[in-house]
C-alpha positions in Angstrom: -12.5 9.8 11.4 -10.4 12.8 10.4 -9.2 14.0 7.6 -5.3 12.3 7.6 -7.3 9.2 8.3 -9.3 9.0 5.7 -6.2 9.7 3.4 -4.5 7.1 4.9 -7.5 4.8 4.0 -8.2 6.2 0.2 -3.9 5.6 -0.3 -4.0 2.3 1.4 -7.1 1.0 -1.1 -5.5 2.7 -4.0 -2.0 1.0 -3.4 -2.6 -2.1 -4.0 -2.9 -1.0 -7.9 -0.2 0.9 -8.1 2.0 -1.9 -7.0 0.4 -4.5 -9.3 1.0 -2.1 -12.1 4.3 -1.3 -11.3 5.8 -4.8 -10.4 7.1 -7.1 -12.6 6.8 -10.8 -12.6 10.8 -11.7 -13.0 11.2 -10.2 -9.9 12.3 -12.0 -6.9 9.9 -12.2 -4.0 11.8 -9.5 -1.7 11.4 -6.8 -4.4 7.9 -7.1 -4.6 8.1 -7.1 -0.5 10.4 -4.3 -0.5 7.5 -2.0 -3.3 4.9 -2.8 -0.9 6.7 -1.3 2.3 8.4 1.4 0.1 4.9 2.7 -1.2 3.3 1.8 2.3 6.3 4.0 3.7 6.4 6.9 1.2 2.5 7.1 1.6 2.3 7.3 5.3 4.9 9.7 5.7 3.1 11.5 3.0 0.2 11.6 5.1 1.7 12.8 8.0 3.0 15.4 6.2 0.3 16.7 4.0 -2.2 16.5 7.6 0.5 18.7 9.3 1.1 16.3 12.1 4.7 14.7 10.6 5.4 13.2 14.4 7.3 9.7 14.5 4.1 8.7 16.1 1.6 10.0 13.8 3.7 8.5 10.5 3.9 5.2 12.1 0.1 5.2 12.7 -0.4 5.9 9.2 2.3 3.8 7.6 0.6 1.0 9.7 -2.8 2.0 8.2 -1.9 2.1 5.2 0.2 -1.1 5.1 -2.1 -3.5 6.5 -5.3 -2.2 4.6 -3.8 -2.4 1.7 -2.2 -5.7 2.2 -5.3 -6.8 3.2 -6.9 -5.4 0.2 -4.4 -7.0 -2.2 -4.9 -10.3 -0.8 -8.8 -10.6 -1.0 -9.0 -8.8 -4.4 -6.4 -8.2 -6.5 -4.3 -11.6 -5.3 -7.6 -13.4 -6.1 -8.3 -11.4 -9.6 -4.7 -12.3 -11.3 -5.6 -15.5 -10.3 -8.7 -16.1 -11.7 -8.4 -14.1 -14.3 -5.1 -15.4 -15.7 -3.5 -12.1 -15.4 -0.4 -13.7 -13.0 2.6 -13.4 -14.9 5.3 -15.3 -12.9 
């Protein structure tokens, strides 16, 4: 794994907080769709960027990464913590 990968990887476990922190619960379901991609965006460009390999291809591999692990992580933690631990505020 190199380096921009494994940034891609630290941003797309770390994400998943900064969106729970950020959203809010009066807001409609396509806002909170629209933070996820926005940070999942943002991040992976970032990535490119930062790795010195800003290529279409290159920021959509890491937008991708990025996306779906931290999709993936929101779902089977942070999803399951609000839940449980009454923290859901819609």
């Amino acid at each position: 794994m190199s380096n921009p990968d494994a940034l891609a990887y630290i941003l797309g476990i770390i994400l998943p907080l900064v969106a729970t922190m950020i959203k809010q619960a009066a807001w409609p379901g396509m806002a909170k769709v629209a933070l996820a991609w926005g940070l999942a965006i943002a991040a992976g460009i970032g990535t490119a960027y930062v790795s010195g390999q800003l290529t279409p291809g290159q920021a959509l591999v890491d937008i991708a990464v990025v996306l779906g692990l931290s999709q993936t992580i929101y779902a089977t933690f942070f999803e399951r913590l609000e839940k449980e631990m009454g923290w859901r505020r819609e």
